[in-house]
C-alpha positions as CSV (number, residue, x, y, z in Angstrom):
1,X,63.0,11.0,174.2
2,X,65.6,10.9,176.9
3,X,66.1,7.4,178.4
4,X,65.2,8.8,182.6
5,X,67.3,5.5,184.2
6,X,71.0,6.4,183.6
7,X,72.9,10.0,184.2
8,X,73.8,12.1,181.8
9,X,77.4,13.3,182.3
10,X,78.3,16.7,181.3
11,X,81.8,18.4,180.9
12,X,82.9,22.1,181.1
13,X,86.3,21.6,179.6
14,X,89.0,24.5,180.6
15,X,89.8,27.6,178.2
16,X,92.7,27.6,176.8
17,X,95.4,30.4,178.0
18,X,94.3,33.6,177.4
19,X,96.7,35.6,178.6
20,X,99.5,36.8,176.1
21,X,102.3,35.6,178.2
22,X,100.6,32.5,178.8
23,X,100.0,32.1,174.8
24,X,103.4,32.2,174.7
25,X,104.8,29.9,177.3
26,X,102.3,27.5,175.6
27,X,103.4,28.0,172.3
28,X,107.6,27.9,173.6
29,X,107.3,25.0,175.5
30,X,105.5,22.9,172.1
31,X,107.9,24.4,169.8
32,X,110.8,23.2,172.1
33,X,109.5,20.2,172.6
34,X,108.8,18.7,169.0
35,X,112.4,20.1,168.1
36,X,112.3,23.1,166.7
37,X,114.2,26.6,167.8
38,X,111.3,28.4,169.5
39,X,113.0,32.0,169.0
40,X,113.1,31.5,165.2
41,X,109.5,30.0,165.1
42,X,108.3,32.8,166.8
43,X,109.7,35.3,164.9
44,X,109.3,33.7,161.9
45,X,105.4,34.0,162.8
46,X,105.4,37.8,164.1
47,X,107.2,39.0,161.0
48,X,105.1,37.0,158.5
49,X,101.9,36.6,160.1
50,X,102.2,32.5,158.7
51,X,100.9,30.3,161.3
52,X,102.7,27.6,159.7
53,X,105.7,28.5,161.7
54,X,104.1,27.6,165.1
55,X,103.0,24.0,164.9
56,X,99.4,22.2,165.7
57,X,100.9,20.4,168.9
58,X,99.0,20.4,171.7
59,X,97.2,23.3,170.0
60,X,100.2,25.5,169.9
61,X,98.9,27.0,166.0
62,X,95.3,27.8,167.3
63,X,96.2,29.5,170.7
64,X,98.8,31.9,169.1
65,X,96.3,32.8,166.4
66,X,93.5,33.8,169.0
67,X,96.7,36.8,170.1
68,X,97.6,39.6,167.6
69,X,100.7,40.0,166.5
70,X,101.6,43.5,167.8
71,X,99.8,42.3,171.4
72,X,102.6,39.3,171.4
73,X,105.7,42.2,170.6
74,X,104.1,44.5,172.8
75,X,104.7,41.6,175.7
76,X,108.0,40.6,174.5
77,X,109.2,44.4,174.5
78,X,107.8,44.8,178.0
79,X,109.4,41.8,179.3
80,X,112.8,42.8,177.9
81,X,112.8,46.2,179.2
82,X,111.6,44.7,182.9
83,X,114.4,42.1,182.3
84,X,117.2,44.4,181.8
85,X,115.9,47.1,185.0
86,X,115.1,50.2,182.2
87,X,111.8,52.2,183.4
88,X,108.9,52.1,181.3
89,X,107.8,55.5,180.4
């Protein structure tokens, strides 16, 4: 039985980042910051599908996992193309 004399607290914690290109700023920015070449991580995940490339700081491994892989090319094509003024077709 519930005790009826104190409050019960509750907690809606935030999702993570849902978005692809905020999946990847996440990911970048953990990557960078315990060390590693985020470029090369990246890639090394995309091409082999390994999460072990992206590491499990703050949660970097289980975010990028939640993307597919063609969804995170398919937003690093696009921001390419925007970067360097070409029309998308």
């Amino acid at each position: 039985m519930a005790d009826l004399g104190n409050t019960q607290y509750f907690e809606v914690q935030t999702d993570a980042p849902t978005g692809v290109k905020e999946v990847l700023a996440c990911v970048y920015e953990a990557l960078q910051e315990k060390g590693y070449n985020p470029v090369n991580q990246i890639v090394g995940y995309i091409m082999s599908g390994d999460p072990t490339y992206v590491t499990s700081y703050n949660n970097a491994r289980s975010l990028i996992m939640k993307v597919e892989r063609d969804e995170l090319v398919e937003e690093l094509l696009n921001s390419y193309i925007l970067n360097r003024g070409w029309e998308q077709q």
